[in-house]
C-alpha positions in Angstrom: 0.0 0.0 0.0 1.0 3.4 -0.7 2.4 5.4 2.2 0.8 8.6 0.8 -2.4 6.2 1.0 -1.7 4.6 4.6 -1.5 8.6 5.6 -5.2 9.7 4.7 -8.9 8.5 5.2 -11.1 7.2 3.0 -14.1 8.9 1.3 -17.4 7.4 0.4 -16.9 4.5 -2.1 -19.9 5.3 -4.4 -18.6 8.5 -4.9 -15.2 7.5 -5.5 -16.2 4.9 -7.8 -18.2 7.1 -9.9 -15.9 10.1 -9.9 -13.0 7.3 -11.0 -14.9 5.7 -13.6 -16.0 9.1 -14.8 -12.6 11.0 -14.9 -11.4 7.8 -17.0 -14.1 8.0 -19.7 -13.2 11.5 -19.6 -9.7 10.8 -19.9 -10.1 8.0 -22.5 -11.9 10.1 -24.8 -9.9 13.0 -25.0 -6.6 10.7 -24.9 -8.2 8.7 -28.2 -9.2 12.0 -29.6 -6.1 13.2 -29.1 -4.2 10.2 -30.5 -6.3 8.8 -33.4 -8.1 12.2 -34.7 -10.9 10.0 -35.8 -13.4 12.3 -35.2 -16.4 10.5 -36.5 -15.5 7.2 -34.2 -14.8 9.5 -31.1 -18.3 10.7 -31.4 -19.8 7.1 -32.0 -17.9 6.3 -28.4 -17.9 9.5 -26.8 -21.1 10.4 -26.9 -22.3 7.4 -25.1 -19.9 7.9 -22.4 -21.0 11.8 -22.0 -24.1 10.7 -21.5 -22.7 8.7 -18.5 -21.3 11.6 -17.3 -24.1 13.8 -17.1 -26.3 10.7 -15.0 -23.3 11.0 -12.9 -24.0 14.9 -12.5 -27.3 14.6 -12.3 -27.7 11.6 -10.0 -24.4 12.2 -7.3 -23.5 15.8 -7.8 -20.3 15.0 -5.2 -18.5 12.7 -7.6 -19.9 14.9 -10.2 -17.5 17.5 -8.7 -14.9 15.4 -8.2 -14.9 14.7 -11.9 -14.7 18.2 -12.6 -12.0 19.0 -10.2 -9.8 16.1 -12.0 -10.7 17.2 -15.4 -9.9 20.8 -14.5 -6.0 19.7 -14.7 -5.6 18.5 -18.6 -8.7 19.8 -20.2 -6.7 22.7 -21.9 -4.0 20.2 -22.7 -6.1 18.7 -24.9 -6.2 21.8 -27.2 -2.6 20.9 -28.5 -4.1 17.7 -30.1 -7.6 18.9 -31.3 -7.5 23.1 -30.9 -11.4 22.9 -32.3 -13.0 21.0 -30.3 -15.4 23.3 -27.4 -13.2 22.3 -23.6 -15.0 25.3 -22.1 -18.2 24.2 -23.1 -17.7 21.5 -21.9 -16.7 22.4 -18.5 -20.0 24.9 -18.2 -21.7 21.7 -18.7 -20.7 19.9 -16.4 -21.6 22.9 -14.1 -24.4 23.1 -14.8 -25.4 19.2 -14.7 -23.9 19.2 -11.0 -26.0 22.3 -10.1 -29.1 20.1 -11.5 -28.0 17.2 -9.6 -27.7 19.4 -6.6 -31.5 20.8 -7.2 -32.6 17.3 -7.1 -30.9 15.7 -4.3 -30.1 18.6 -1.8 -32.6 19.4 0.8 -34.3 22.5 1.1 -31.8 22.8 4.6 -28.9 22.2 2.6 -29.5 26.6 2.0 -28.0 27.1 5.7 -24.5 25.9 4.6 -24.3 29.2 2.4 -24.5 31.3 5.3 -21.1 32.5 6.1 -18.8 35.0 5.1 -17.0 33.6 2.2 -19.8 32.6 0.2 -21.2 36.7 0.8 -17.8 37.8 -0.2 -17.6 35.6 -3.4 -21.4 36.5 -4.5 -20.7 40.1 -3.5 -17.7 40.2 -6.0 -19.8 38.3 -8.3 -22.7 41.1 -8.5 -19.7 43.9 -8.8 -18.9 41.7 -11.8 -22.5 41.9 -13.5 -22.8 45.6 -12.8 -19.7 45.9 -14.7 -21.9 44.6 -17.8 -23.2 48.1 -18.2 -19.7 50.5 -17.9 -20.4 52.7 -20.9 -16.5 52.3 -21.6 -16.7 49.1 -22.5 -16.2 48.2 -26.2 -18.2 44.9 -26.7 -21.2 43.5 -24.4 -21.1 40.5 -25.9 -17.6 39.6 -24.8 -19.2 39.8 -21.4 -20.8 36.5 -21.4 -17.5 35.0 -21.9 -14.8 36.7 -20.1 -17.7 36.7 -17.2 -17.0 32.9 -16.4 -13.3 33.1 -15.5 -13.7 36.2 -13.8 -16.6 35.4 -11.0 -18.7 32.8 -12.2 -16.6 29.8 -12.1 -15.8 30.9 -8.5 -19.3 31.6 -7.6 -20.4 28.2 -8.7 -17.6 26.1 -7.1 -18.2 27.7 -3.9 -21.6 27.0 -3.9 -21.4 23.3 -5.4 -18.7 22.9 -2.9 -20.4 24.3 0.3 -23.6 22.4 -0.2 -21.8 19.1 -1.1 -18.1 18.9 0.9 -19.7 17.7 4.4 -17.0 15.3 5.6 -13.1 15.3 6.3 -12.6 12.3 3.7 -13.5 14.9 1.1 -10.6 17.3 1.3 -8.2 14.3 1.7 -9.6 13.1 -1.7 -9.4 16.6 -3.1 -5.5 16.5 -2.2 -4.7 13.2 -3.1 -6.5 13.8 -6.9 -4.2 17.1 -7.1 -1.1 15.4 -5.7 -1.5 12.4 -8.4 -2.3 14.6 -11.3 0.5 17.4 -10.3 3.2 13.8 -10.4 1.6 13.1 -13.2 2.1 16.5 -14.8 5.9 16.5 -13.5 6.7 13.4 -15.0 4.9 14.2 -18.5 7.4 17.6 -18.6 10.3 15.8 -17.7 9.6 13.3 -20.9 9.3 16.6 -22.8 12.3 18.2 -21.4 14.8 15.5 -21.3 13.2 13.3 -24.2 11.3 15.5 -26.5 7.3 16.9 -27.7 4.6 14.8 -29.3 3.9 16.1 -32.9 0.7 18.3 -31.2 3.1 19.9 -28.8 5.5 20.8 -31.7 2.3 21.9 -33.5 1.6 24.3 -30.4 4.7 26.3 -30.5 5.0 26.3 -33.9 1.6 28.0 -33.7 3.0 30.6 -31.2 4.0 28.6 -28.1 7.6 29.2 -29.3 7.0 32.9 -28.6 6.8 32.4 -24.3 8.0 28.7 -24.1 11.2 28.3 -26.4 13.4 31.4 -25.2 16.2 32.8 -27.0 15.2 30.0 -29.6 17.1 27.1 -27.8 15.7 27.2 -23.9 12.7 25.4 -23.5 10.1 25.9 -21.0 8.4 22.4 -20.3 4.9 23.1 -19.8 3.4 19.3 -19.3 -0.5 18.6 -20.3 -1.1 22.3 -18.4 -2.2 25.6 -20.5 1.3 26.7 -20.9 4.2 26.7 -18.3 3.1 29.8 -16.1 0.0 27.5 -14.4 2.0 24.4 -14.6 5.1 25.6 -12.5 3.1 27.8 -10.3 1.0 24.6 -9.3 4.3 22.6 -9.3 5.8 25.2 -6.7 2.3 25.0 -4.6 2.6 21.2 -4.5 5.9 21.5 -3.7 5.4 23.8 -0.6 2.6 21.2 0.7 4.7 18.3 0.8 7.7 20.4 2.3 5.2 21.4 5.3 3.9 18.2 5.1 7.8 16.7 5.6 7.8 19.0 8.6 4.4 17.7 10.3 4.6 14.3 9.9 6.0 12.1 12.5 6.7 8.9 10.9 10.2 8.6 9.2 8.8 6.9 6.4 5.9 8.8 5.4 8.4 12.3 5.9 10.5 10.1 3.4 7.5 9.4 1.0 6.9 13.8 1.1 10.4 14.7 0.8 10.5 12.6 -2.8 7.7 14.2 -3.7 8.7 17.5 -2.8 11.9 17.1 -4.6 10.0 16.0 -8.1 7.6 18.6 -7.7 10.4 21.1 -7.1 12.1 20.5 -9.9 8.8 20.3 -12.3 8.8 23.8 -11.3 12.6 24.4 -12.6 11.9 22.7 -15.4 9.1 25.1 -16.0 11.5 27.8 -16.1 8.6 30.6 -14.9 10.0 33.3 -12.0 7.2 34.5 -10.4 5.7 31.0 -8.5 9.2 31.2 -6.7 6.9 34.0 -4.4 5.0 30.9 -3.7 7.9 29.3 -1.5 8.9 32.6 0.1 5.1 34.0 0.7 4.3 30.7 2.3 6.8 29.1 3.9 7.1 32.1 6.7 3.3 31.8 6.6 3.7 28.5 8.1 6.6 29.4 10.6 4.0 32.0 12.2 1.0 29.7 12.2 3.2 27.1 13.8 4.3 29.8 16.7 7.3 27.6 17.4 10.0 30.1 17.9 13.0 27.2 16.8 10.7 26.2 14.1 10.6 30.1 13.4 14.6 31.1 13.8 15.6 27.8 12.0 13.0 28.7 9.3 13.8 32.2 8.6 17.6 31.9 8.5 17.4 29.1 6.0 14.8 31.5 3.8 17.2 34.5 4.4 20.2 31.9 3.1 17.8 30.8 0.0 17.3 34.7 -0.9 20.9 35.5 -0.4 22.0 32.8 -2.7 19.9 33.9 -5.3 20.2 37.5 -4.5 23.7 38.5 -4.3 25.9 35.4 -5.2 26.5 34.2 -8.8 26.4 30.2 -7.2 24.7 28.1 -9.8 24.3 31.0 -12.7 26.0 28.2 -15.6 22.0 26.4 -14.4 19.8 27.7 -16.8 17.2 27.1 -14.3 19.2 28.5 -11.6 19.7 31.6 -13.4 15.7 32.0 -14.0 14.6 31.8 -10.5 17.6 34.2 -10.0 16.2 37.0 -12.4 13.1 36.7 -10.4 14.8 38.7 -7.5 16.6 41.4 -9.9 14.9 44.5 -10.1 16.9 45.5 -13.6 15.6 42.6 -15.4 14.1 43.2 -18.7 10.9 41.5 -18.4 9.7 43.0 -15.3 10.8 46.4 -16.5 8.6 46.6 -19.3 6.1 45.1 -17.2 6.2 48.0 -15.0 6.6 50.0 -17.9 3.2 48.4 -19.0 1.6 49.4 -15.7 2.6 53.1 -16.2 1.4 53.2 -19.2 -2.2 52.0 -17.6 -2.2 53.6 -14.7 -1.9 56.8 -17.6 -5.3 55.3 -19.8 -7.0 54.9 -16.5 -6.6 57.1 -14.0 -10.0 58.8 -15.0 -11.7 55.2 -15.2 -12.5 54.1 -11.7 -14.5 51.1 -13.3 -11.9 50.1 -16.0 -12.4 49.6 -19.5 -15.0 46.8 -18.8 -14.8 42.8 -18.4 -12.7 41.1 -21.1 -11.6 44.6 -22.4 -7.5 43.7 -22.5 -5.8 40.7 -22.8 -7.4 37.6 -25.6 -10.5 38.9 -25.1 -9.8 42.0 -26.0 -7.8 41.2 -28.6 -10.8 38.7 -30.0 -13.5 41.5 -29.7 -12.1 44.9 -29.5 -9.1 44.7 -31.6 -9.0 48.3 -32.8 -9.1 49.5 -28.9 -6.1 50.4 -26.7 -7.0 48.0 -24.0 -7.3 45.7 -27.1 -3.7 45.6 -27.8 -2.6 45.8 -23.7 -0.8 42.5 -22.4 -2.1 41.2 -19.2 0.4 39.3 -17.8 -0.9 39.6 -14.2 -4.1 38.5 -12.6 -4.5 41.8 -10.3 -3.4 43.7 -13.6 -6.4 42.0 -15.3 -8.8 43.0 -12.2 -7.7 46.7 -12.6 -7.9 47.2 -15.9 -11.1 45.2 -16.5 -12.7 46.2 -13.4 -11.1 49.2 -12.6 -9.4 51.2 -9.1 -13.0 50.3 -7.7 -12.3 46.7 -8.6 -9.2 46.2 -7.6 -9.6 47.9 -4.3 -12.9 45.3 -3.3 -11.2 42.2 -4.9 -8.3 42.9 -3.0 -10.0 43.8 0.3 -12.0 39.9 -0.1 -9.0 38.2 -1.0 -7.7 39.5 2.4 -10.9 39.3 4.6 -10.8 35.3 3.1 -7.4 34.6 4.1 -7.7 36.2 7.8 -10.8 34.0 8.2 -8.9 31.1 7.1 -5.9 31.8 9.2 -8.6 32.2 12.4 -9.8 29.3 11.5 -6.9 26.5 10.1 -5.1 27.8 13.7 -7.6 26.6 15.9 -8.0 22.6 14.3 -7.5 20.1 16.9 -6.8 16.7 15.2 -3.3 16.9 13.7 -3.4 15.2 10.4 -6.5 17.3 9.4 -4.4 20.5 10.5 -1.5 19.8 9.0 -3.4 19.4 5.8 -5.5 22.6 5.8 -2.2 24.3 7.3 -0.3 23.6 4.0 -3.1 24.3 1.7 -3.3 27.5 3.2 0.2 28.5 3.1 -0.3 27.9 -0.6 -3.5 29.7 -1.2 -1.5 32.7 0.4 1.4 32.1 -1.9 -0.4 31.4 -4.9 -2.5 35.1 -4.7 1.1 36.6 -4.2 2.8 35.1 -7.1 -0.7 35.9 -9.1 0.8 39.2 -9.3 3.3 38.3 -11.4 0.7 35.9 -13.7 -2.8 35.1 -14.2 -2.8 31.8 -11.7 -6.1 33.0 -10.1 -8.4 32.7 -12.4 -7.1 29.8 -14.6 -7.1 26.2 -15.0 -6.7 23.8 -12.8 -5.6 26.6 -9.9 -8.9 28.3 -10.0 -10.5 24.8 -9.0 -8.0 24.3 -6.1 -8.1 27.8 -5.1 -12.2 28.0 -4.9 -12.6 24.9 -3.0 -10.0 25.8 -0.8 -11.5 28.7 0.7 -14.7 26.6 1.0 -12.4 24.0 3.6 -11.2 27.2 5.4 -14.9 28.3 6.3 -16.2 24.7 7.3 -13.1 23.6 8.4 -13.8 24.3 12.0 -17.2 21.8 11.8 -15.1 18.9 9.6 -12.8 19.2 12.6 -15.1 18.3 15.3 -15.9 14.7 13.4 -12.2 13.9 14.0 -10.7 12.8 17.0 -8.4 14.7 19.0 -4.6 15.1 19.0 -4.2 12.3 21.1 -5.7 9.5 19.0 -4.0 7.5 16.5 -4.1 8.8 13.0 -6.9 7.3 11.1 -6.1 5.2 7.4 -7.2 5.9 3.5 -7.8 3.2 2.1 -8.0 4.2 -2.0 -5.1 2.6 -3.0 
């Protein structure tokens, strides 16, 4: 058995079974899509196994979710091998079957759950969002309707999906364990592509304009697995990479620290590999977030001079600069680099078009959007390589300001709440999922993580475990009780 397995409890079979055998149908048709092309045939099998999908939606809602959580990580992937076919649509979908399965088989009571102040902060930002439809600035309504979606209403709806279905600790260990498989997964897939080579689609995708952000200086390649592109696959390899160095820290069996340590290490280097700068803020954002929820003042001095050692390494030593992927994580701490200075360039230029815009230029004014709908606009042409960037300009000073003050109120109630968990396998878990929600907002500064596949997914049902944490916790036992088993593998 695995020890990762031996470590965690086990969720409710029927759901497991279903969200399995539905995340492989999904998997199996976009893998012989992806492979054979044989469009015709994929429908004559696919659609069958769709169908099965939606009864899973519509009949358990909870492995209906599940599914979706696990498809979340290589449903853009797919658009290297078959760039037509509608993965967005399909992920509404499946939204909306799980919300229908959730009409059907959640009691009335079921309501109650939303009352807290996450879900009010979410819909609140939501609404702000839909007033936005009607800024007079804005060039195109209709992009509305689809910039909308990765904006606020994916968020809305996994927080709602996931406070009226997650009821039970065995859920949040499942949620981890699918993101820890799929994130090994994803790190051995780049290091085939990095140390062995691309599949023809891959080759396809930067010969399309990948090249342009993944193959620097024409020779330096930035592996980018079955992820969108290499920013949201090294940002999540850093995040799983923080968890399982926490997670090396809280457990107490040798072997199991053993088992986190490897995985920590693969993830880690994923992340190199990856050769993106700004999810290194994920390991120095979170890791003295840990020290100080910890309050263990060795813990904190040990901690702290081996972060301070890290930054000076990087900072003002020239150790490791013939490592091309010691030289990128470097450049990530140097203020003259040439990437960040026309980024902050960029923001000038902005903070210039909008200063007289307190509502921005509208939602899905910049970036693809805006390049898709408004291409004869300024915003239409601006490059928004930042996820609070993309707030501000679509949403304005007013915008920014709110989003900003929820993003904060969520993480103080998840701080109140993570540090009060008694059991100690339950705490160490939210503990390190926290410390990376915290570092993954940071380094959004520096991308769009937020808002993106598959670390929009983890993100929204993360804050849901911080508000009903506290409840999960009192079905555990108590600190002094032996850890309880999972029993998946």
């Amino acid at each position: 058995m695995s020890l990762l397995a031996e470590s965690i409890p086990a969720p409710n079979a029927r759901d497991i079974k279903w969200a399995v055998i539905g995340t492989a149908a999904a998997i199996g048709i976009g893998a012989f899509i992806a492979v054979g092309k044989l469009l015709a045939l994929a429908a004559l099998i696919g659609i069958p196994i769709l169908i099965g999908l939606a009864a899973i939606c519509l009949t358990r809602p909870l492995a209906g979710l599940m599914i979706y959580f696990n498809i979340n990580f290589f449903i853009l992937g797919l658009g290297r091998f078959l760039p037509d076919a509608p993965y967005g649509l399909l992920i509404d979908l499946m939204l909306v079957l799980i919300f229908m399965g959730i009409f059907f088989t959640i009691k009335r009571t079921g309501e109650q759950r939303l009352r807290n102040p996450i879900f009010y902060l979410v819909l609140a930002w939501f609404m702000y969002t839909v007033l936005l439809f009607f800024n007079p600035l804005s060039q195109s309504q209709v992009v509305w309707f689809f910039a909308i979606r990765g904006l606020s209403l994916y968020w809305l709806l996994v927080v709602i999906a996931g406070f009226l279905l997650l009821d039970n600790p065995k859920h949040l260990y499942w949620l981890v364990t699918c993101w820890l498989v799929w994130s090994l997964l994803g790190a051995l897939w780049s290091f085939k592509q990095y140390y062995i080579g691309l599949t023809p689609g891959e080759q396809q995708w930067l010969a399309e304009g990948g090249a342009k952000t993944h193959l620097l200086f024409g020779k330096q390649f930035r592996a980018f697995s079955f992820y969108s592109d290499a920013g949201q696959f090294g940002a999540d390899m850093a995040h799983a990479a923080l968890f399982c160095g926490i997670m090396v820290i809280e457990s107490k069996n040798f072997a199991r620290r053993l088992l986190f340590a490897v995985l920590a290490g693969v993830y880690f280097w994923g992340f190199a590999v990856a050769g993106t700068r700004g999810p290194l803020f994920i390991f120095f954002a979170g890791l003295p977030l840990y020290f100080i929820i910890k309050r263990n003042i060795p813990l904190i001095i040990v901690g702290f001079l081996a972060l301070g050692l890290a930054f000076s390494v990087l900072k003002f030593t020239r150790v490791g600069q013939g490592n091309y992927q010691v030289l990128r994580m470097r450049s990530a701490l140097n203020m003259e680099d040439k990437s960040l200075q026309v980024r902050i360039v960029n923001q000038l230029i902005l903070m210039e078009y909008l200063k007289d815009k307190p509502f921005g230029g509208g939602v899905g004014s910049g970036g693809d959007w805006g390049r898709r709908f408004s291409p004869d606009s300024f915003l239409g042409h601006v490059a928004l390589d930042s996820w609070f960037v993309k707030i501000w300009v679509e949403g304005g000073v007013v915008g920014l300001i709110f989003h900003l003050l929820s993003l904060i109120a969520i993480c103080i109630i998840g701080f109140r709440n993570v540090s009060r968990l008694r059991n100690p396998l339950f705490k160490s878990t939210m503990i390190g999922i926290y410390c990376g929600f915290v570092g993954i907002l940071v380094a959004s500064y520096g991308n769009q993580l937020f808002g993106q596949h598959p670390i929009d997914a983890e993100m929204y049902l993360t804050m849901v475990f911080f508000a009903i944490c506290p409840k999960l916790d009192k079905m555990l036992p108590g600190p002094e009780l032996e850890q309880p088993r999972f029993s998946l593998f």
